[in-house]
C-alpha positions in Angstrom: 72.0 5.7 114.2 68.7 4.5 115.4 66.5 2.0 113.6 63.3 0.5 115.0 64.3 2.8 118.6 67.4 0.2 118.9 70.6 2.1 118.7 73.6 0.6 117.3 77.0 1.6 117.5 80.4 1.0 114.9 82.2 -0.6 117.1 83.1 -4.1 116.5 82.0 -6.7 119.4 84.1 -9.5 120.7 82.8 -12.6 119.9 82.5 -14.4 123.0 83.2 -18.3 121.8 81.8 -20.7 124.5 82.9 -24.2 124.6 81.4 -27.4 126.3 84.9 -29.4 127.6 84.4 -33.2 126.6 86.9 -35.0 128.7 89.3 -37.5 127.1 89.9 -41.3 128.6 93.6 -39.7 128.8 92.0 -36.7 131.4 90.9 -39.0 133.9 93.1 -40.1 136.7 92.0 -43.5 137.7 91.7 -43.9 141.6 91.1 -46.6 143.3 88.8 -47.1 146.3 87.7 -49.7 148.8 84.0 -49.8 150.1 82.8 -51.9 153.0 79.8 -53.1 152.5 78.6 -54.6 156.1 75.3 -53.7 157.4 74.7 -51.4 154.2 71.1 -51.8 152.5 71.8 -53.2 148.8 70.1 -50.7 147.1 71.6 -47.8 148.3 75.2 -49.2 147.9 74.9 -50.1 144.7 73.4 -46.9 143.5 76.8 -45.8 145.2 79.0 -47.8 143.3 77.3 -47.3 140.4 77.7 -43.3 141.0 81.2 -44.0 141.6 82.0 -46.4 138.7 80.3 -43.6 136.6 82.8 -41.0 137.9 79.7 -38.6 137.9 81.3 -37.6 141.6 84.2 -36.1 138.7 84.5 -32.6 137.8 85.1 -34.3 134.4 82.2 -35.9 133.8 81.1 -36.8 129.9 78.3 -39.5 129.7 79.8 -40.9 126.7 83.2 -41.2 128.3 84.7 -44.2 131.1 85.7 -41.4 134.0 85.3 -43.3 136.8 86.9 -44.8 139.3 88.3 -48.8 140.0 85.7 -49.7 143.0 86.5 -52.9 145.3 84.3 -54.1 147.6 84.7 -56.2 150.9 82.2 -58.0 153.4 79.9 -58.6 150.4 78.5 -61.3 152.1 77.0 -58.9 155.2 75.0 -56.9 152.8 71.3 -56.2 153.9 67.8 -56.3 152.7 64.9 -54.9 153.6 61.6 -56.0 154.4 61.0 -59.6 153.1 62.9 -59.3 150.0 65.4 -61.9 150.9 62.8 -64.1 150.2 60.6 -62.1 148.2 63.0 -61.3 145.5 63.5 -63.9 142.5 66.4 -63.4 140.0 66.2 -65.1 136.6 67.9 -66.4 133.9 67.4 -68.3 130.9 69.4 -70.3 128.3 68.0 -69.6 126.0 66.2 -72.9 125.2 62.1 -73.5 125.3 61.5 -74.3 128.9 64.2 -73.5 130.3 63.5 -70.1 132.8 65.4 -71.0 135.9 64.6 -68.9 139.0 66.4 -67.9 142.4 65.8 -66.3 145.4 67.9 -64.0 147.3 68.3 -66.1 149.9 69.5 -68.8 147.7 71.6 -66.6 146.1 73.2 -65.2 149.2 74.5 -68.3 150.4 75.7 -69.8 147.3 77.5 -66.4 145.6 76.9 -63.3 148.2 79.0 -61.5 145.6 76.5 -61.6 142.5 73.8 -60.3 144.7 75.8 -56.4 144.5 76.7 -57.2 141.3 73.6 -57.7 139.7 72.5 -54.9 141.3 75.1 -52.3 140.3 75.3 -53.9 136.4 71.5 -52.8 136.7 72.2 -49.1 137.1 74.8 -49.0 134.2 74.1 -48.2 131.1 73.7 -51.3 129.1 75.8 -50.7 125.9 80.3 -51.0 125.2 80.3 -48.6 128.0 78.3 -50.2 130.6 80.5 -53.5 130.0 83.4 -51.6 130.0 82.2 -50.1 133.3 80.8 -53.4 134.8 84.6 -54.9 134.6 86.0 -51.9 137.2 84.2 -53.8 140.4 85.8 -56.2 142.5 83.7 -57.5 145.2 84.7 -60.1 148.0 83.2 -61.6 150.8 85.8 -61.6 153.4 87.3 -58.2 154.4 90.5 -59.1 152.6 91.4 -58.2 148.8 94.4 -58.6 146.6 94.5 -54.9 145.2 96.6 -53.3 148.3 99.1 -52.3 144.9 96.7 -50.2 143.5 96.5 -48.2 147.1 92.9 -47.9 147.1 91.4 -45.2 149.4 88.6 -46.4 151.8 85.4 -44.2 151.1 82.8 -44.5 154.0 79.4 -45.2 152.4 
């Protein structure tokens, strides 16, 4: 039977059903990894992490869903920047009260808490809702090249 020079036929078509898979908390298999962070530019470490922390390196990967893995990180302290941002770069904060905008440079910060230095920068490229604070809580970074997690067997991942 023709209609409008399109032929169609009696036969019934299977309907082809295609699905998007949204993966579960329960799917993903948490690993653990270690990352050594000396002589690495800050930047591109912590977009790194945060592609790690993500778990958008996972097969499994739903944006809405925590499928990433655990993340320490050692030699925090040997991190690099580039250029004349270790002076140039000011972190801020503020309690809150009229007046009170307290300022820091990297340089300052490095020698007081090398650690908050990566981790400001990785909570940056999170997403900042539950998730992102969920996320945020999977990093563990020290300064020496020692940590506490040899339970978890973390896997080294060169960066």
């Amino acid at each position: 039977m023709y209609h409008f020079g399109i032929m169609f036929m009696n036969r019934s078509v299977e309907k082809l059903k295609k699905y998007t898979y949204s993966a579960k908390r329960s799917d993903n298999k948490e690993n653990w990894c270690v990352i050594d962070a000396e002589d690495k530019i800050l930047g591109r470490l912590a977009s790194r992490i945060a592609y790690r922390i993500r778990g958008k390196h996972n097969p499994l990967y739903t944006p809405h869903v925590d499928t990433g893995d655990w993340v320490v990180v050692v030699n925090a302290d040997k991190i690099r920047l580039t250029g004349n941002k270790m002076e140039q770069k000011t972190y801020y904060r503020h309690s809150g009260y009229i007046g009170s905008l307290k300022s820091t440079t990297a340089k300052e910060l490095m020698e007081k808490k090398p650690e908050e230095v990566l981790k400001k920068a990785v909570k940056g490229m999170l997403p900042k809702n539950r998730l992102g604070r969920k996320l945020g809580k999977k990093l563990f970074i020290y300064t020496g090249d020692q940590h506490p997690h040899a339970a978890q067997q973390p896997v080294n991942i060169e960066i």
